[in-house]
C-alpha positions in Angstrom: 162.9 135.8 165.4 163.3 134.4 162.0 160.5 131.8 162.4 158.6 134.7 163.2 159.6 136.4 159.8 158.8 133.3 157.7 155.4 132.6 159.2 154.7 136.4 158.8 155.9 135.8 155.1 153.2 133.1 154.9 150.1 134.4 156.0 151.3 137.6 154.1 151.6 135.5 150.9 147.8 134.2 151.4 146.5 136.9 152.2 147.7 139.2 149.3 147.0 136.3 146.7 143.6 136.6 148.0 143.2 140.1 148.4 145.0 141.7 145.2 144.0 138.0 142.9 147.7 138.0 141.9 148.6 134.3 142.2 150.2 133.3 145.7 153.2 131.7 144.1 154.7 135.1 143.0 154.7 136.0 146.3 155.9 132.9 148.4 159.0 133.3 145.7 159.6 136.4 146.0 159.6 136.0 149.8 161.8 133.6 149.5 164.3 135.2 148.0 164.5 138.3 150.7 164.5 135.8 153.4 166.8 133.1 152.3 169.6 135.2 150.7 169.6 138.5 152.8 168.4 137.2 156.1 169.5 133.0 156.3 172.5 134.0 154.1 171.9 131.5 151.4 173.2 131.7 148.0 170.7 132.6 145.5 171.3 129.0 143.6 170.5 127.4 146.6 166.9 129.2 146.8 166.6 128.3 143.0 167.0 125.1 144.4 164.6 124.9 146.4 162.0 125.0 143.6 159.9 121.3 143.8 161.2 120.6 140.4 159.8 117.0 141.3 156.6 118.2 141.7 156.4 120.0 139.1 157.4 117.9 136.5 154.9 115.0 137.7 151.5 117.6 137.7 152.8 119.0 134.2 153.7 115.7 132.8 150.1 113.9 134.3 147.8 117.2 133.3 149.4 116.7 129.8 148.1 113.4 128.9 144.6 113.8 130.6 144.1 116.9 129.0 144.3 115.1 126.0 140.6 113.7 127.1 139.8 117.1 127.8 140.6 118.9 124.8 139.0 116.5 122.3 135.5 115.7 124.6 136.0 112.2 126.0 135.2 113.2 129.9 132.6 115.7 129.3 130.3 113.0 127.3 131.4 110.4 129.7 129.9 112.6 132.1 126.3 113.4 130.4 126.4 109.5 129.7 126.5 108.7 133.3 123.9 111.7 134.0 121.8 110.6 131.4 121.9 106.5 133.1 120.2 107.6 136.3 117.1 109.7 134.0 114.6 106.7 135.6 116.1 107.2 139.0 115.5 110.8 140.2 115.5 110.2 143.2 119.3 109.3 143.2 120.3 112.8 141.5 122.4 113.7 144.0 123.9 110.3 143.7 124.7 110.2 140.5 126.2 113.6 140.3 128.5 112.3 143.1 129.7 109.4 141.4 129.8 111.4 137.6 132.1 114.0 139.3 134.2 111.6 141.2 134.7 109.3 138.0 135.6 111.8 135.8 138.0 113.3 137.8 139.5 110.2 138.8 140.1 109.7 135.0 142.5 112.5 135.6 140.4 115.9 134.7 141.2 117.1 138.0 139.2 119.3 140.6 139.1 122.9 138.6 138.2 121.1 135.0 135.3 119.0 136.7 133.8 121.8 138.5 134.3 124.2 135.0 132.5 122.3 133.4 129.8 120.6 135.6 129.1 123.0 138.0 127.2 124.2 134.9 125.2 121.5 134.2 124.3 120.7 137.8 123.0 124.3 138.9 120.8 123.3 135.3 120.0 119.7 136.2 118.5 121.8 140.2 116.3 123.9 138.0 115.0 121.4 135.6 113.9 118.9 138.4 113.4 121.5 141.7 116.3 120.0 143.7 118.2 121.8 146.1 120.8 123.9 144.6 123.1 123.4 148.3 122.6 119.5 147.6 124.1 119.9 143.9 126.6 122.3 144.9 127.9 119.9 147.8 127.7 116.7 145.5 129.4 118.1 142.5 132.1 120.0 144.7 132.7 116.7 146.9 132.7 114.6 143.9 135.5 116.7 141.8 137.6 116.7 145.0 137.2 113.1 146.1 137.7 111.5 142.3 140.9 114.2 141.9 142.1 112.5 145.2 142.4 108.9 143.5 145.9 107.3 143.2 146.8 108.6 139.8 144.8 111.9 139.3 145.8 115.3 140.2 145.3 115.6 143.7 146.1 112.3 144.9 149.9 112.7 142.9 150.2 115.9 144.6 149.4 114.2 147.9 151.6 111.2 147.1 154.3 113.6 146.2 154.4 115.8 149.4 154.1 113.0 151.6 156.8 111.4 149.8 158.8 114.5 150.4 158.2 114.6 153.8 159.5 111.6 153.8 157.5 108.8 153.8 158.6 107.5 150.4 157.2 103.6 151.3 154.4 104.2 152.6 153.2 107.4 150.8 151.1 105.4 148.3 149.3 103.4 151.2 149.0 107.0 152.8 147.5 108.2 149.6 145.1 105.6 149.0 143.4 106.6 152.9 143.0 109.7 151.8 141.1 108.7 149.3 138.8 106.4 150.5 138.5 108.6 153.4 137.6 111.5 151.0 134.9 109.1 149.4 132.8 107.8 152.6 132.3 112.1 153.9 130.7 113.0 151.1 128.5 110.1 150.8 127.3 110.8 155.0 126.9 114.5 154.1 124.7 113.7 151.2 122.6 111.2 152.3 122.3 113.3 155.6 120.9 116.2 153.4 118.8 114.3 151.5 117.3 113.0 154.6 116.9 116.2 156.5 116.5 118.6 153.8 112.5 118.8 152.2 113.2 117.9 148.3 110.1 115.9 147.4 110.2 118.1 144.3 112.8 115.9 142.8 110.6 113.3 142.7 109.0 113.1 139.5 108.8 110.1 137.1 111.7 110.8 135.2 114.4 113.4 134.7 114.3 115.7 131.0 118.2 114.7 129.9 118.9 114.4 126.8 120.9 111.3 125.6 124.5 112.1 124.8 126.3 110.8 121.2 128.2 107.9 121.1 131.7 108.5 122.1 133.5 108.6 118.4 136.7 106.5 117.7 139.4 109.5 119.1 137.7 109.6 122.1 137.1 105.5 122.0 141.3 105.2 122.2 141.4 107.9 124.7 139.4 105.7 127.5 141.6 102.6 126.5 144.9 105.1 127.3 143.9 106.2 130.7 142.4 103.0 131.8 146.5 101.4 130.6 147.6 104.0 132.3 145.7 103.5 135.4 146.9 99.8 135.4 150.4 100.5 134.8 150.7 103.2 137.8 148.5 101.0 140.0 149.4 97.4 139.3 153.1 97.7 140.7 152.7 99.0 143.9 149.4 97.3 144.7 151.8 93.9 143.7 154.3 95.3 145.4 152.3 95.4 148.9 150.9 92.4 147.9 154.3 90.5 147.7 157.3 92.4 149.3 159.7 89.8 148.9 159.2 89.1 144.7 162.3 91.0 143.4 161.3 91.4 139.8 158.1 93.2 141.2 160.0 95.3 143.3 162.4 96.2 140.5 159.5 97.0 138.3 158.2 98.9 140.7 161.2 100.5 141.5 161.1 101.8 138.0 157.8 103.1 138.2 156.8 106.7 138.1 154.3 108.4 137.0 155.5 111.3 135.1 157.8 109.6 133.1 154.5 107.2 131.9 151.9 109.9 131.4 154.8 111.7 128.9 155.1 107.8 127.0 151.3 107.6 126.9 151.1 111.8 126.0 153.5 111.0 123.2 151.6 108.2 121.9 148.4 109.7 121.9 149.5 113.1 120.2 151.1 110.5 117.3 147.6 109.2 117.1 146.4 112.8 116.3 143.4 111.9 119.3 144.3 115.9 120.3 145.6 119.3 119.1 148.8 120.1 120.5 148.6 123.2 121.4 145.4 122.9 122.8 146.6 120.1 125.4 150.0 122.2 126.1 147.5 124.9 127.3 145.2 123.4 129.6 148.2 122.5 132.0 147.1 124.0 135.5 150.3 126.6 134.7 148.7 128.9 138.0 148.3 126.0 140.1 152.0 125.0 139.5 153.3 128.3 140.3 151.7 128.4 143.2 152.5 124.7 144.6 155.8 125.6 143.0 156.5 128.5 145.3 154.6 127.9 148.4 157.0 124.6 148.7 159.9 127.0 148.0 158.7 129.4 151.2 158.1 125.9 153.2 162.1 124.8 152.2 162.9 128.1 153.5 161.0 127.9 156.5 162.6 124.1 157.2 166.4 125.5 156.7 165.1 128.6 159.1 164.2 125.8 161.5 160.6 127.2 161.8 158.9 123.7 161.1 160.5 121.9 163.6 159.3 124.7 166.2 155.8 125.0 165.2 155.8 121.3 165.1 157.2 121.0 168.5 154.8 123.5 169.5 151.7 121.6 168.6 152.9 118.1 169.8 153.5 119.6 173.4 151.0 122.0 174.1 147.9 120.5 172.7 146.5 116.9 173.9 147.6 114.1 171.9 143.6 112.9 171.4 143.2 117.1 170.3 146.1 117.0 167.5 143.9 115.4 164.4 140.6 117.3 165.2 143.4 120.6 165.5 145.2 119.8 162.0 141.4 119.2 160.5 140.3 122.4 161.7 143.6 124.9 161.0 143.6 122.9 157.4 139.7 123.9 157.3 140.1 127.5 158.2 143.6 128.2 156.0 140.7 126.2 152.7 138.4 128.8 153.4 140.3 131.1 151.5 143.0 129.7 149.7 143.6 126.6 148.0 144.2 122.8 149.2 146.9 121.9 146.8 148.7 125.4 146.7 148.6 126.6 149.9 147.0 124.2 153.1 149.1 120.9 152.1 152.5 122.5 151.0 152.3 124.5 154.3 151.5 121.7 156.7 152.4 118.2 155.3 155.9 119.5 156.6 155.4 119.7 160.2 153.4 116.2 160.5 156.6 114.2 160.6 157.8 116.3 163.8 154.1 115.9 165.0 154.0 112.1 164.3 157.5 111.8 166.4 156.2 114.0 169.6 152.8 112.6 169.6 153.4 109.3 168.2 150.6 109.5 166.3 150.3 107.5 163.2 151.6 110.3 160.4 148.6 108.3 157.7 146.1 109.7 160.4 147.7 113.1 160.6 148.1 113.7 156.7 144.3 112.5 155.8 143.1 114.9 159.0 144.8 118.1 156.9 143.2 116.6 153.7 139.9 116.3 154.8 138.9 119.2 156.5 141.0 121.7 153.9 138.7 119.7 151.5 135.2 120.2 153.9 136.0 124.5 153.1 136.5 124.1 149.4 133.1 124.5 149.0 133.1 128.6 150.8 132.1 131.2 148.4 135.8 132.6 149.1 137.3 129.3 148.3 138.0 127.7 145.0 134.9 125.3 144.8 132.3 127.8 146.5 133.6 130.6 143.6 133.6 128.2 140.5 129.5 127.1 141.8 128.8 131.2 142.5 130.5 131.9 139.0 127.4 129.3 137.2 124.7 131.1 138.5 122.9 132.4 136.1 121.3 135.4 138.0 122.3 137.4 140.5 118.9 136.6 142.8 120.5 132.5 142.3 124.2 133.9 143.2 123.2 135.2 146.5 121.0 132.5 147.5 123.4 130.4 146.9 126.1 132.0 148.7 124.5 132.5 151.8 123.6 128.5 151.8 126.9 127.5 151.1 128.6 130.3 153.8 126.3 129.2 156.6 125.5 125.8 156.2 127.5 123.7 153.4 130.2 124.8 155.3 129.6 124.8 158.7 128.2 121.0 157.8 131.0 119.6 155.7 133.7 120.8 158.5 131.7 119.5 161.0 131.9 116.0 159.7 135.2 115.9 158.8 135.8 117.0 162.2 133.8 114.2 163.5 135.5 111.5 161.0 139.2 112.8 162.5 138.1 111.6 165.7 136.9 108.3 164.4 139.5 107.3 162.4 142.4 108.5 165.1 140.0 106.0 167.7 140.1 103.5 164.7 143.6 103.6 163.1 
């Protein structure tokens, strides 16, 4: 009866984040209160406990010092640089959209600042040179998702942190790294499967009308030296690490790695070198996102002490086939995606249950973790879902908007989900 409750408590959370645009967060915490303390009999400390305080600290500390990049220009000319390199090669647009999306978000912009900003100049770039808006819409959206995935950007710390968690401490960076490479090869089959079935010879003219970019100026010069250190620093241990398990100064160092703690250093440093405003940086931190990873996870703790994970788990890893289980978690993480958020809502709420899953099935939990990722990530792009919205929202007329929408509702969609259904079976043959 109480598992009952708390999943009631979930869906309810989604749905009236959705419906009444009040961030989820508010209401997973507020949930969690009236079912921990009046219901599981918890003290109120121990639901304050519950709060991911590891989690959050690492997304603030890591959105600190790449929104030093943000604030002062560095990715967005990175990204017209790259734009402007493929000008002789139209025919690799979509391509190069792709790739600018995935590097700049890699570089640790994350998904929402990528799409913010180069949604924009995509849906621009379609009209300029007559390609398909659905083929720009997919490759930005897939790009800003599979770059936030890397090792060391948004996404991919979230990832690492929930798997971690969940725990799979040694291996979560391993597990991290599949998603991502996983995350890359979809969008690239979706693309060039458009491209190939999808009439756009009007892209095909001599040469694209992009303007070149300025020179990157000496703040924004030290600002790509910082995030490529810090990209060595956070992956240079581990990798080493994997590399030689039984060196024990590299698994001290790496012992003594994290993240966080390195992106504050680095923040520090580049504030002292006046590359950024302050305030500025402070206020680009994702705070809505954090509240909402924040408080789903405290529901999800709830929902563990209530016993309700181990059910549902239990549940899935008896009464579905064991070869059905990824294709299931790829389609339940698909259809929560289509109208919520990945990294707020889908992960929190299912990362939990996969090592219960993993231990019924005895399926490999990397396979079960990157089957969640991917088809969450193949609905991102729904007009009710954050990608879809942020592409609707750079329209610039309403005739545009509703085009749009209807491709991405009734195609992007049903295509993107399709192959990331199709990839969970390979990979769960493969792996």
């Amino acid at each position: 009866m109480i598992s009952l409750v708390v999943v009631l408590a979930i869906a309810i959370s989604i749905i009236l984040g959705y419906r009444t645009k009040i961030n989820t967060g508010f209401f997973a915490i507020s949930f969690s209160y009236i079912i921990g303390c009046f219901i599981l009999n918890l003290k109120s400390s121990e639901v304050v406990g519950m709060w991911p305080i590891n989690i959050f600290f690492v997304i603030f500390a890591v959105s600190l010092f790449y929104n030093v990049a943000l604030v002062n220009g560095t990715l967005e000319k990175l990204s017209m640089h790259l734009l402007y390199g493929c000008r002789k090669f139209p025919q690799m647009l979509p391509f190069a959209i792709f790739f600018a999306a995935t590097l700049i978000a890699g570089l640790g912009a994350g998904f929402f600042t990528v799409m913010a900003f180069m949604a924009p100049i995509t849906l621009l770039l379609c009209e300029k040179t007559g390609m398909s808006k659905m083929i720009g819409a997919v490759a930005v959206n897939y790009g800003a998702l599979a770059g936030a995935n890397f090792m060391t950007s948004q996404s991919g710390i979230i990832f690492k942190s929930l798997i971690e968690a969940a725990g799979y401490h040694d291996t979560a960076f391993a597990y991290t790294t599949t998603i991502f490479i996983t995350t890359m090869i979809i969008p690239i089959l979706v693309i060039s499967g458009l491209l190939l079935f999808t009439n756009n010879k009007k892209i095909l003219s001599k040469n694209l009308n992009i303007e070149r970019p300025e020179i990157f100026d000496q703040k924004q010069k030290i600002t790509l030296y910082l995030i490529v250190l810090m990209m060595v620093i956070v992956l240079a241990a581990p990798i080493l690490h994997m590399i030689l398990p039984l060196n024990k100064n590299i698994t001290f160092i790496n012992s003594k790695m994290d993240i966080g703690l390195i992106a504050i250093v680095l923040s520090v440093v580049a504030l002292m070198l006046k590359l950024a405003d302050e305030k500025r940086v402070i206020a680009q931190v994702p705070w809505s996102t954090l509240i909402m990873i924040c408080g789903v996870g405290m529901l999800i703790s709830v929902a563990i002490k209530a016993g309700t994970i181990t059910i549902l788990a239990s549940w899935i890893g008896t009464n579905i086939p064991t070869l059905l289980v990824p294709i299931a978690l790829c389609i339940v993480g698909g259809i929560m995606s289509f109208f919520s958020s990945t990294l707020g809502v889908v992960c929190p709420a299912l990362f939990p249950i996969i090592p219960s899953i993993a231990a019924v099935t005895g399926i490999n939990p990397m396979i079960l973790f990157t089957c969640v990722v991917i088809g969450a990530q193949a609905t991102a792009i729904s007009p009710f879902s954050s990608g879809g919205s942020l592409l609707l929202g750079s329209c610039t007329t309403e005739e545009d908007r509703n085009s749009l929408f209807s491709r991405l509702m009734f195609r992007a969609v049903p295509l993107c989900l399709t192959t990331s259904t199709i990839v969970s079976i390979i990979i769960f043959i493969v792996l």
